[in-house]
C-alpha positions in Angstrom: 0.0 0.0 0.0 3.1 2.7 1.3 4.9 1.0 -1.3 2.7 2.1 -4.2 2.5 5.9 -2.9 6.1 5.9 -2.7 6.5 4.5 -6.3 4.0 6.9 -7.4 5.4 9.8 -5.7 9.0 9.0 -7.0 7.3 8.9 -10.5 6.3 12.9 -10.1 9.5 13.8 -8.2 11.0 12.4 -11.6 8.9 14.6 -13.9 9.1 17.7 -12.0 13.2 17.4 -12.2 12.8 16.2 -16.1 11.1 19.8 -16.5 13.3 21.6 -14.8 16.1 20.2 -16.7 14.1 21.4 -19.6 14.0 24.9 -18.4 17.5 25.1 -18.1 18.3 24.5 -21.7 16.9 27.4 -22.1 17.8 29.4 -19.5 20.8 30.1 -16.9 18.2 30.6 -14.1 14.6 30.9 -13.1 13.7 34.0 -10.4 10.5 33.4 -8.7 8.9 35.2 -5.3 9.7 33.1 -2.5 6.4 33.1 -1.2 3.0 34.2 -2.3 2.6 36.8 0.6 4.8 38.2 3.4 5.4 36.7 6.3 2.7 35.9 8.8 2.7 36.0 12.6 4.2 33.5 14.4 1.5 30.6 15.0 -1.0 32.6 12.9 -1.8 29.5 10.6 -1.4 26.9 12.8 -4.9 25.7 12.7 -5.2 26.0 8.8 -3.0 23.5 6.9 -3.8 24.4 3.7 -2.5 27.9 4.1 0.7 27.0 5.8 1.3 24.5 3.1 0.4 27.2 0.4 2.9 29.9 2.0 5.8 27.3 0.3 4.2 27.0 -3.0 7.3 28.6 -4.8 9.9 26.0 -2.9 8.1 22.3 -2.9 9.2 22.1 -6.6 12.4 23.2 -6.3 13.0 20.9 -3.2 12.0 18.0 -5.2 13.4 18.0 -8.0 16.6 18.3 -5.8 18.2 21.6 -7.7 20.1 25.0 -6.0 17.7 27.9 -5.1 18.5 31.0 -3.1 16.1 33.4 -1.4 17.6 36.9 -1.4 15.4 40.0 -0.3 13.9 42.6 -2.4 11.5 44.2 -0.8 9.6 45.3 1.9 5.6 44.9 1.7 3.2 47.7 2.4 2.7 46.4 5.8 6.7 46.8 6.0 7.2 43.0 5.9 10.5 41.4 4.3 9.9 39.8 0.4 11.5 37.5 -0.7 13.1 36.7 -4.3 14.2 33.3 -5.0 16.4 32.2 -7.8 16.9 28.9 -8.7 19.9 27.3 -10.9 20.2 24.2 -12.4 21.6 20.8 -10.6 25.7 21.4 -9.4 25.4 24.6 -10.4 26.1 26.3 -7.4 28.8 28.4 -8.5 26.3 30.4 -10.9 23.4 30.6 -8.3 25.7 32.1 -5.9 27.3 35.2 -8.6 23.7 35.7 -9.4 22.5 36.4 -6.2 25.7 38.4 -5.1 25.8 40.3 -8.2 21.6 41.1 -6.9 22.4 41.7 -3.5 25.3 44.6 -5.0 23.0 45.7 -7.6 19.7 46.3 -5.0 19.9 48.3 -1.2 17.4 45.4 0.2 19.8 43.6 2.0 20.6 46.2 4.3 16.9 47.3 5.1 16.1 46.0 8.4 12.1 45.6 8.9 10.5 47.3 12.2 9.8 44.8 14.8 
């Protein structure tokens, strides 16, 4: 029974990488947000899976299909709440994720803002 959900699920961690690797013959890297929405208070959506699961929308891809991603800031919201930008590289490509996000980090003031707590 575990053993078919396991098979299955290595079946779609397969595919996911597969297109990935397909977007990278195209491309040196992909920049997404790193979440849908800023930050929410600690313990805010503990009682709502869904939500929780939905803040790391951007990431469960990435993760499983195993590849290099990065989240740098850019941004604060409205509300003053850190954003985040993540960039993702291909797999071993470490290297060129890490100039990327340097050469962002040089080229933007956001990593010196400091939110008000």
């Amino acid at each position: 029974y575990y053993e078919a959900y396991y098979l299955r699920a290595l079946k779609v961690r397969a595919l996911i990488a597969n297109d990935f690797a397909n977007v990278f013959k195209e491309c040196d890297c992909i920049v997404t947000p790193t979440s849908p929405t800023p930050a929410f208070a600690i313990g805010e959506k503990t009682q709502n899976p869904l939500a929780m699961y939905l803040s790391d929308i951007y990431t469960i891809s990435v993760n499983l299909a195993g590849i290099p991603a990065i989240s740098v800031p850019c941004g604060l919201s409205k509300a003053g709440l850190p954003v985040g930008l993540q960039i993702i590289a291909k797999a071993f490509d470490e290297e060129m994720l890490l100039k990327v996000a340097h050469a962002y980090e040089q080229s933007t003031p956001w990593h010196k803002e400091k939110p008000k707590i």
